[in-house]
ChimeraX commands (.cxc) that place a marker at each C-alpha (Angstrom):
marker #1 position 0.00,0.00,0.00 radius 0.5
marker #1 position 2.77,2.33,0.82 radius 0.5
marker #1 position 4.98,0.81,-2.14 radius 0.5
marker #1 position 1.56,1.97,-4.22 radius 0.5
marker #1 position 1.36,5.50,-2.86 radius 0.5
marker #1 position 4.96,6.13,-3.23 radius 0.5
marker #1 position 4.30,5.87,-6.86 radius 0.5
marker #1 position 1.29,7.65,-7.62 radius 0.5
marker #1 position 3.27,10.84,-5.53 radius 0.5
marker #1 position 5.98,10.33,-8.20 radius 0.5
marker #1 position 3.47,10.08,-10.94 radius 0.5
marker #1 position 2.29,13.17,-10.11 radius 0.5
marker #1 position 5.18,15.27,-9.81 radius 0.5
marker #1 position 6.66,13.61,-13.17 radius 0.5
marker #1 position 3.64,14.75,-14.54 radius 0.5
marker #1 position 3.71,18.34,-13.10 radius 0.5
marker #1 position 7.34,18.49,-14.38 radius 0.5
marker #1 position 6.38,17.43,-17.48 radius 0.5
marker #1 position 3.40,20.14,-17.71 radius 0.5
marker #1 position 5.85,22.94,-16.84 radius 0.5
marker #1 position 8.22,21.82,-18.97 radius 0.5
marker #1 position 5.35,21.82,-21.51 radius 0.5
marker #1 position 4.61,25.27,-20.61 radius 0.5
marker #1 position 8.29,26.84,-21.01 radius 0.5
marker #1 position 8.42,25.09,-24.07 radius 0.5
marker #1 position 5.62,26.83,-25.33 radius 0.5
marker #1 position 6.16,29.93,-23.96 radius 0.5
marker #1 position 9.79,29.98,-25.89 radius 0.5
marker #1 position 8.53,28.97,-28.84 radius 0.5
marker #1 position 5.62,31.85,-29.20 radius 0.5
marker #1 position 8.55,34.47,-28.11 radius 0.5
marker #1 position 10.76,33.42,-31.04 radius 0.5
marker #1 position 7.79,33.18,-33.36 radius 0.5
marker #1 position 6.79,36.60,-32.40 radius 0.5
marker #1 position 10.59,37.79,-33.32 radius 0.5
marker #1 position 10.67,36.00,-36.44 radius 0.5
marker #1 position 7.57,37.52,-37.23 radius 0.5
marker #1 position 9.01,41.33,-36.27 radius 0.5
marker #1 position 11.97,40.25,-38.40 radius 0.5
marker #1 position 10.25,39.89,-41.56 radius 0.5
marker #1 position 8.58,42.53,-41.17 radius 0.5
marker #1 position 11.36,44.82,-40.68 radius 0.5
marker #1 position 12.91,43.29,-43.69 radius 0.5
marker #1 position 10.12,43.49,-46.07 radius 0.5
marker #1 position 9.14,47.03,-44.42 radius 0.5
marker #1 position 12.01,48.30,-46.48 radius 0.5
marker #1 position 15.72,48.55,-47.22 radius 0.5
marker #1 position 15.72,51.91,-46.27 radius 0.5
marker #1 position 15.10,54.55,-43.27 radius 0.5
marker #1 position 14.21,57.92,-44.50 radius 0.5
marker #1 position 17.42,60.19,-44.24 radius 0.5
marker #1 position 17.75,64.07,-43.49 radius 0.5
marker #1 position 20.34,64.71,-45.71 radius 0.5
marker #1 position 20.27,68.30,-43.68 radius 0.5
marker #1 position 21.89,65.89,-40.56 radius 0.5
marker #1 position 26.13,65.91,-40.14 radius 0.5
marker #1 position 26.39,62.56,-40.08 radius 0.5
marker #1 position 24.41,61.81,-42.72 radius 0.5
marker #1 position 26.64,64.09,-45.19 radius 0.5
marker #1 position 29.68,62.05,-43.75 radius 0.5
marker #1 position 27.79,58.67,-44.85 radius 0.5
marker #1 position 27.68,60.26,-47.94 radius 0.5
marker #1 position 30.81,62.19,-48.30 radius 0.5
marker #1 position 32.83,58.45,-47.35 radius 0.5
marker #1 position 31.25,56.86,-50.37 radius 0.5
marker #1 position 32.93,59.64,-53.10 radius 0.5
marker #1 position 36.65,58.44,-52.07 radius 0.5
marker #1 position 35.17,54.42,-51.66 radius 0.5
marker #1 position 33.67,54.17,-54.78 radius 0.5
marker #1 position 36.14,57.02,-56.70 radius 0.5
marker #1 position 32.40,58.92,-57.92 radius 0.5
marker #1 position 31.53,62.73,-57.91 radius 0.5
marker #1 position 27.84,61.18,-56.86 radius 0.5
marker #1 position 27.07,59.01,-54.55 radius 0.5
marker #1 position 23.51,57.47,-53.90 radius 0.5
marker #1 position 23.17,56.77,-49.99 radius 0.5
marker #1 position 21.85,53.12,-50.43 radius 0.5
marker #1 position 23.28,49.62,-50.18 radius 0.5
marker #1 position 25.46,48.20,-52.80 radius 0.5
marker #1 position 22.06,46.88,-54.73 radius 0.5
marker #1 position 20.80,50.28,-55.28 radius 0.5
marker #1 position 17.67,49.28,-54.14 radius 0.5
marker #1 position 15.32,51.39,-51.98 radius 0.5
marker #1 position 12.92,48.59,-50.89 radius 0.5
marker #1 position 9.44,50.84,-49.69 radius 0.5
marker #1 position 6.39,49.62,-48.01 radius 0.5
marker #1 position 3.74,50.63,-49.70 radius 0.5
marker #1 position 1.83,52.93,-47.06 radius 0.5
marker #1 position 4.83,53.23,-44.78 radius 0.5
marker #1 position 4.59,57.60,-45.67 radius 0.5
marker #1 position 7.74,59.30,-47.01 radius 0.5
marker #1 position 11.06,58.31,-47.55 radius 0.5
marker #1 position 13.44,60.16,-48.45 radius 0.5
marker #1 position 16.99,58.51,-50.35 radius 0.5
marker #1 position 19.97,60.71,-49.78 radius 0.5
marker #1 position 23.02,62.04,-52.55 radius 0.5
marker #1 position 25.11,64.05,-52.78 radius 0.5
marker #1 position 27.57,65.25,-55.47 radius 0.5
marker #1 position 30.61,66.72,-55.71 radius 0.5
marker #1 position 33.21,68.62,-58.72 radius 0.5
marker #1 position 35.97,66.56,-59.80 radius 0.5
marker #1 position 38.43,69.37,-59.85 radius 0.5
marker #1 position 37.66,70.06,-55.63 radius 0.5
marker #1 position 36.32,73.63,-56.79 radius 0.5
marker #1 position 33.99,75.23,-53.96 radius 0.5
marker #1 position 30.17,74.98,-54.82 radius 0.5
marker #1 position 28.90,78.80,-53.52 radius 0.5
marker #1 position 25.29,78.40,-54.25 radius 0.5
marker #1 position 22.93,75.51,-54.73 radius 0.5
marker #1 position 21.96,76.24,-58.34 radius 0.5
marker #1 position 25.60,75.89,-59.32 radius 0.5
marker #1 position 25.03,71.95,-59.12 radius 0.5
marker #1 position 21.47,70.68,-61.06 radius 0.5
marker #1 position 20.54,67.30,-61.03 radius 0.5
marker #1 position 17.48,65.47,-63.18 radius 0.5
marker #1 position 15.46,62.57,-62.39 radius 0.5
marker #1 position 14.07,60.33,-65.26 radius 0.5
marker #1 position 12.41,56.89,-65.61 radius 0.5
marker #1 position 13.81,53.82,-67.14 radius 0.5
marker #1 position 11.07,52.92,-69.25 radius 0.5
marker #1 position 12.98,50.35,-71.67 radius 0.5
marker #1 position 12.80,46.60,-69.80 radius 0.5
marker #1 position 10.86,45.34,-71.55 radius 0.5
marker #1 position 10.85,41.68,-70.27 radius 0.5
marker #1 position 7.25,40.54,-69.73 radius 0.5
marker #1 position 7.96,38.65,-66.28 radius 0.5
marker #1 position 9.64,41.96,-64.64 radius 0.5
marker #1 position 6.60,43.96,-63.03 radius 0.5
marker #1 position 7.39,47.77,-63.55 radius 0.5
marker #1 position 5.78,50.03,-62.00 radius 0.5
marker #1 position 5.08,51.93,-65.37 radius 0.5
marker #1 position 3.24,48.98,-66.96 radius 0.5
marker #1 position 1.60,48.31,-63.50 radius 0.5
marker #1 position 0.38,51.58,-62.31 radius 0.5
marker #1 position -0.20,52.30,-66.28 radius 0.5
marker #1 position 1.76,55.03,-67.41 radius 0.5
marker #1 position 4.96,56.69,-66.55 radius 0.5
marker #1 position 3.07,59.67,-65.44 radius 0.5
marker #1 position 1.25,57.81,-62.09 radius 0.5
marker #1 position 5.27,56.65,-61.51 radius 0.5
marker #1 position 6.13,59.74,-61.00 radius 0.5
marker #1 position 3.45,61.06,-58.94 radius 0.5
marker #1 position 4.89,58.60,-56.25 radius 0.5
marker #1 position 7.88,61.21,-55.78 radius 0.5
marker #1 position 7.76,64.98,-54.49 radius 0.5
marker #1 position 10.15,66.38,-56.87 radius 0.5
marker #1 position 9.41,66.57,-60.74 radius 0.5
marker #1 position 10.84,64.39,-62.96 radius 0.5
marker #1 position 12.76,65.63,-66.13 radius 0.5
marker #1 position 13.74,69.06,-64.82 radius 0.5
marker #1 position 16.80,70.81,-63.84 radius 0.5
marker #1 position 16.34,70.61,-59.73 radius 0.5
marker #1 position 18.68,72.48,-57.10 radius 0.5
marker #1 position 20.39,70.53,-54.70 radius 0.5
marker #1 position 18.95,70.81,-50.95 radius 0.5
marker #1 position 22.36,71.52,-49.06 radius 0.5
marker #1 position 25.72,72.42,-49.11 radius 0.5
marker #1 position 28.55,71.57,-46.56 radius 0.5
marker #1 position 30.77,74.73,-47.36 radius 0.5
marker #1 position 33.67,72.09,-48.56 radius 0.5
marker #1 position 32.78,71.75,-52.14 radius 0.5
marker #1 position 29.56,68.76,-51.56 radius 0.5
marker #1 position 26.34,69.15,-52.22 radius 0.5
marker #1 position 23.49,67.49,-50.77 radius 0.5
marker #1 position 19.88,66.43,-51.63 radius 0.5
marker #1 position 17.21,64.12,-51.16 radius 0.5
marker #1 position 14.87,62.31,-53.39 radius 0.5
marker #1 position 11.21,62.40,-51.57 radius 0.5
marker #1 position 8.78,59.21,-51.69 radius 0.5
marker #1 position 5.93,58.31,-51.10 radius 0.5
marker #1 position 4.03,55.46,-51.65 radius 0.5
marker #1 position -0.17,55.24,-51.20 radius 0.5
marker #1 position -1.07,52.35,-49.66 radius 0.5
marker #1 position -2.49,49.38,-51.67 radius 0.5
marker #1 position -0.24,50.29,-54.27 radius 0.5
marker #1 position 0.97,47.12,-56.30 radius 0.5
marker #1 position 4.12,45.65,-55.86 radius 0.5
marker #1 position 6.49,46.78,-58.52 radius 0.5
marker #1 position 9.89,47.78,-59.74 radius 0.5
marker #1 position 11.44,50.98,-61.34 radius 0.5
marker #1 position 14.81,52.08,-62.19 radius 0.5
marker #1 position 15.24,56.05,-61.92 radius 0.5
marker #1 position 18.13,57.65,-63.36 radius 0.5
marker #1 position 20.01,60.80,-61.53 radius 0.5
marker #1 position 22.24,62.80,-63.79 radius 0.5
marker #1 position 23.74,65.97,-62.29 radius 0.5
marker #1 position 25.07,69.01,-64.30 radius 0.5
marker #1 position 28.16,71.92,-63.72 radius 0.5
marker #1 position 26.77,75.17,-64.20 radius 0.5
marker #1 position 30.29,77.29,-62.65 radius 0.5
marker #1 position 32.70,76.11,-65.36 radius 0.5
marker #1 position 30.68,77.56,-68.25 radius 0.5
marker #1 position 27.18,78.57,-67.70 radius 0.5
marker #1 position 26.19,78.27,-70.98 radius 0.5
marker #1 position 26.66,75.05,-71.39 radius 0.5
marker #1 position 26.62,72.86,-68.23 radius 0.5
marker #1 position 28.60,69.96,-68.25 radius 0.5
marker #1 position 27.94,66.46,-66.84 radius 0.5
marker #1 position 29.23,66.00,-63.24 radius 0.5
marker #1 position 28.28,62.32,-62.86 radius 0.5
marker #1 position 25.44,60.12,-63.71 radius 0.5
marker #1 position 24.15,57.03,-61.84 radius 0.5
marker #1 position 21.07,55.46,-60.70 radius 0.5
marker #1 position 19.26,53.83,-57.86 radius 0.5
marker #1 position 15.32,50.69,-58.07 radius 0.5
marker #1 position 12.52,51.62,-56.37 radius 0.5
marker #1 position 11.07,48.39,-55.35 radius 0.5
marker #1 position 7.43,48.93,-54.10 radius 0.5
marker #1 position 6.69,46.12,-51.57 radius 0.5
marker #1 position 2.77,45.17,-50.66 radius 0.5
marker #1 position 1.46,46.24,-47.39 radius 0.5
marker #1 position 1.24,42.74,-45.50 radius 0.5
marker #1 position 4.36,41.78,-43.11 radius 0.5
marker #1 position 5.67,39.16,-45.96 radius 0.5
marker #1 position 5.58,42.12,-48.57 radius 0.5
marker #1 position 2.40,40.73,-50.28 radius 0.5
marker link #1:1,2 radius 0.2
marker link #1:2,3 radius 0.2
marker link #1:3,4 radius 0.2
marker link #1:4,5 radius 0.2
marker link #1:5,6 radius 0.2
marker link #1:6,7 radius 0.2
marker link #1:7,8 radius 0.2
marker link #1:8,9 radius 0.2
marker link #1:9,10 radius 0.2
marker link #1:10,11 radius 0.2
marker link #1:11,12 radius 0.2
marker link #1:12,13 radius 0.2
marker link #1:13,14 radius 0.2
marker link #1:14,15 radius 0.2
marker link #1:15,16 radius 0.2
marker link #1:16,17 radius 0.2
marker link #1:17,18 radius 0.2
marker link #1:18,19 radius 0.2
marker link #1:19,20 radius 0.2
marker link #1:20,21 radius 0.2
marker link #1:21,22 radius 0.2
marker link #1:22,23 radius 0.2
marker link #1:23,24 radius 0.2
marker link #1:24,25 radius 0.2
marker link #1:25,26 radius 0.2
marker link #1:26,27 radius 0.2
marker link #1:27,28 radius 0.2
marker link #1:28,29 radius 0.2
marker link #1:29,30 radius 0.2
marker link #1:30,31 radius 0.2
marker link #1:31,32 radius 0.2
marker link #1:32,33 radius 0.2
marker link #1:33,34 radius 0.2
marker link #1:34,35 radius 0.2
marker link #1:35,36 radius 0.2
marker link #1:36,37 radius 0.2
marker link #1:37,38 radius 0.2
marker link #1:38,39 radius 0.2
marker link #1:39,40 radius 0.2
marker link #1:40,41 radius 0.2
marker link #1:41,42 radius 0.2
marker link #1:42,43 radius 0.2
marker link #1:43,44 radius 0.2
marker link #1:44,45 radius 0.2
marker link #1:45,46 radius 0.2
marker link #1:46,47 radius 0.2
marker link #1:47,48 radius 0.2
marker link #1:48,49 radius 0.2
marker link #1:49,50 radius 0.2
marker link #1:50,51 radius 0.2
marker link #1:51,52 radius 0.2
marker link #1:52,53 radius 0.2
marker link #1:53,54 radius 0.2
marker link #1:54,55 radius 0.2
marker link #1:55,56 radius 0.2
marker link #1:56,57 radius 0.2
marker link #1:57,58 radius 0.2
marker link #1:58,59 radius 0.2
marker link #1:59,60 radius 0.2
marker link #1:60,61 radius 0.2
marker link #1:61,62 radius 0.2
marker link #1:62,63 radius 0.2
marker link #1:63,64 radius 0.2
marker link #1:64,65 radius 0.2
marker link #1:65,66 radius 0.2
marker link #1:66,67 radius 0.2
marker link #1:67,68 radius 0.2
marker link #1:68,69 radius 0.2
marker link #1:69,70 radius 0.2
marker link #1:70,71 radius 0.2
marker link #1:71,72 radius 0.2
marker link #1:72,73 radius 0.2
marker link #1:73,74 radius 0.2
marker link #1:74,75 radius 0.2
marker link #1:75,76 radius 0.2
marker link #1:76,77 radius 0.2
marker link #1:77,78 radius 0.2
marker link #1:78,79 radius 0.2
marker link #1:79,80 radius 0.2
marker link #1:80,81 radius 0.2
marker link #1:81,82 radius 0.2
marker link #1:82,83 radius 0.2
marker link #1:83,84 radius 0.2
marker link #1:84,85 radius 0.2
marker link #1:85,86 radius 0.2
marker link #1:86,87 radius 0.2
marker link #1:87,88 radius 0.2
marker link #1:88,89 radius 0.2
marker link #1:89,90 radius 0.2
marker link #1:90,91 radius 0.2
marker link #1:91,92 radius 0.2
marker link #1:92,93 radius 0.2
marker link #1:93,94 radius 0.2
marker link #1:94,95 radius 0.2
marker link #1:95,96 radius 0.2
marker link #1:96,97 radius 0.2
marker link #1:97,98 radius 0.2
marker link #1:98,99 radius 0.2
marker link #1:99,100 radius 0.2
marker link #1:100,101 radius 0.2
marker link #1:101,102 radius 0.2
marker link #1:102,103 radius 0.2
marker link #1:103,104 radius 0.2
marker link #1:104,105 radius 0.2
marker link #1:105,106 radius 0.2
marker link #1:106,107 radius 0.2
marker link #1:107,108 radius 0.2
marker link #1:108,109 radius 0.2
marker link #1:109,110 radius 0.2
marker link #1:110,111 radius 0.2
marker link #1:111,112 radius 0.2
marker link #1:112,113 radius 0.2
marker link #1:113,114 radius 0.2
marker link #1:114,115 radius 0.2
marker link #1:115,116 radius 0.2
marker link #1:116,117 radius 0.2
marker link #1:117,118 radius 0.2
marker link #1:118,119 radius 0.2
marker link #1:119,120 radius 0.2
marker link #1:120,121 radius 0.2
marker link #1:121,122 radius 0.2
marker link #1:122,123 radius 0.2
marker link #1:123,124 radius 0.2
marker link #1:124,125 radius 0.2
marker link #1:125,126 radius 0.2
marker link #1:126,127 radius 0.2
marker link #1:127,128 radius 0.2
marker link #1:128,129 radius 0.2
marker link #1:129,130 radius 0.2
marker link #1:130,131 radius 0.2
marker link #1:131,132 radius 0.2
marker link #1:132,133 radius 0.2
marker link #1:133,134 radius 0.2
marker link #1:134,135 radius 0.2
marker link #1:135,136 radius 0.2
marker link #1:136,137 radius 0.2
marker link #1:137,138 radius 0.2
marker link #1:138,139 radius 0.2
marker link #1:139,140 radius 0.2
marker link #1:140,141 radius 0.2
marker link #1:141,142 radius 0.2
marker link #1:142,143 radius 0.2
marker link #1:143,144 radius 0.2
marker link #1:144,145 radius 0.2
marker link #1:145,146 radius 0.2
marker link #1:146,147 radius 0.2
marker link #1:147,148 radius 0.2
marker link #1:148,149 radius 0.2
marker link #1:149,150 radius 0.2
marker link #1:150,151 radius 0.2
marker link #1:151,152 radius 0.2
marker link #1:152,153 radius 0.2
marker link #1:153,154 radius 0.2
marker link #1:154,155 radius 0.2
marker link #1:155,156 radius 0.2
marker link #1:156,157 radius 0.2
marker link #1:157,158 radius 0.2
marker link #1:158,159 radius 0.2
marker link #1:159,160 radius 0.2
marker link #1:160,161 radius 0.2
marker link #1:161,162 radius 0.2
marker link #1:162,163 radius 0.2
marker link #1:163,164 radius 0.2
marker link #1:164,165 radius 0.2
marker link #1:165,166 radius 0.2
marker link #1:166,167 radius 0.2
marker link #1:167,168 radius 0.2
marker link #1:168,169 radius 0.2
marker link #1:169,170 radius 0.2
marker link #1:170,171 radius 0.2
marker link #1:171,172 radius 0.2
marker link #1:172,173 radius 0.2
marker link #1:173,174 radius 0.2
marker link #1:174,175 radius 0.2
marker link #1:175,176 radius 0.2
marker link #1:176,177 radius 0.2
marker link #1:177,178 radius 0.2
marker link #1:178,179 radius 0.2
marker link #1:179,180 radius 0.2
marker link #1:180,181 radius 0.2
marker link #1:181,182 radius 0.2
marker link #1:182,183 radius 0.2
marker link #1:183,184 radius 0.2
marker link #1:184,185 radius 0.2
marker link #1:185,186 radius 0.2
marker link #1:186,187 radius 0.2
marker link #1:187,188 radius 0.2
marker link #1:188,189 radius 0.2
marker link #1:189,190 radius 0.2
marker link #1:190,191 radius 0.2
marker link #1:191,192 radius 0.2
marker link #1:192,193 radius 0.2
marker link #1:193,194 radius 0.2
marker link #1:194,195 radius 0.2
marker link #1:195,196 radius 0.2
marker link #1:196,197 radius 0.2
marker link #1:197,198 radius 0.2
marker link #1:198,199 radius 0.2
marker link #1:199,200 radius 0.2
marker link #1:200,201 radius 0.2
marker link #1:201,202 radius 0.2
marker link #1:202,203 radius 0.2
marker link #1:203,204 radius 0.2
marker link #1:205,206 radius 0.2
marker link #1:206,207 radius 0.2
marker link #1:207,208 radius 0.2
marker link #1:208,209 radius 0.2
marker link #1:209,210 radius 0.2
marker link #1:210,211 radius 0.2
marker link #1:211,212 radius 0.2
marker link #1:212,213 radius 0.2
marker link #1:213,214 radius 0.2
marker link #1:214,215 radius 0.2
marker link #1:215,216 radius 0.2
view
């Protein structure tokens, strides 16, 4: 009888180990799932944080890249070009800067221009651009805050011969997932005023991601 009892008590507690066990178990795995999820969605939120390209540091990030990469313009993104943007997520703004080759002091921001334009030739039926998916290059570029195709002023200048701007985005949300290449070419107007010269050209993908964590 005793013998008996003994092991029922030891039943028990097994089994109340076993339950907390259980428990922790559980617990662990929803507290990983729940950062896996936050993961995700931080990845497919977007590639990007929206810079002020007004901010020191910021100019440094950019200023580094000119002697990296050997470039009078510099695009403050990752080596894919790619600013990945939540449709939704309100505006983003992608840093550059650019700078003379010849070290000469930019006085004013006009003396720099730079143009935006669209890449409108893929024409590979698979690739989803956002011309062909928001139909028409003209609802493309109402996703951005600066016109397209225009001689623009740069936004900043640090006194040491860089200029600074940013490219403003924003994308509505339920806006289709889609891709666009966008073309930055930037013009000298101090060596002869009457007929700029090219400075640098270069280009960066907006990626439009959907508005679910997985990008969907």
């Amino acid at each position: 009888m005793v013998a008996y009892h003994n092991k029922s008590e030891q039943n028990k507690k097994g089994a109340i180990e076993l339950s907390i066990g259980t428990v922790v178990i559980i617990v662990l795995a929803m507290a990983m799932l729940i950062l896996g999820l936050v993961l995700v969605r931080s990845i497919f939120k977007g590639a990007i944080d929206s810079v002020d390209i007004t901010n020191r540091q910021v100019q440094a990030q950019i200023t580094s890249l000119f002697s990296k990469d050997d470039t009078n313009l510099a695009i403050l993104l990752g080596a894919d070009k790619t600013a990945r943007i939540q449709a939704g997520s309100g505006l983003v703004t992608v840093g550059f800067g650019a700078k003379l080759s010849s070290g000469r002091i930019i006085q004013k921001r006009s003396d720099l221009t730079y143009k935006l334009s669209l890449d409108t030739s893929q024409t590979q039926r698979e690739v989803l651009t956002c011309d062909r998916v928001l139909g028409g290059e003209n609802n493309v570029k109402k996703l951005f805050l600066q016109n397209f195709d225009s001689n623009l002023n740069f936004d900043q200048l640090d006194g040491k011969g860089n200029a600074f701007a940013g490219i403003q985005i924003d994308i509505p949300k339920g806006t289709p997932k889609c891709t666009q290449k966008i073309y930055i070419d930037v013009l000298d107007h101090i060596t002869d005023p009457t007929a700029p010269s090219s400075v640098g050209a270069d280009y960066f993908i907006l990626e439009v991601t959907g508005g679910s964590i997985f990008g969907s």
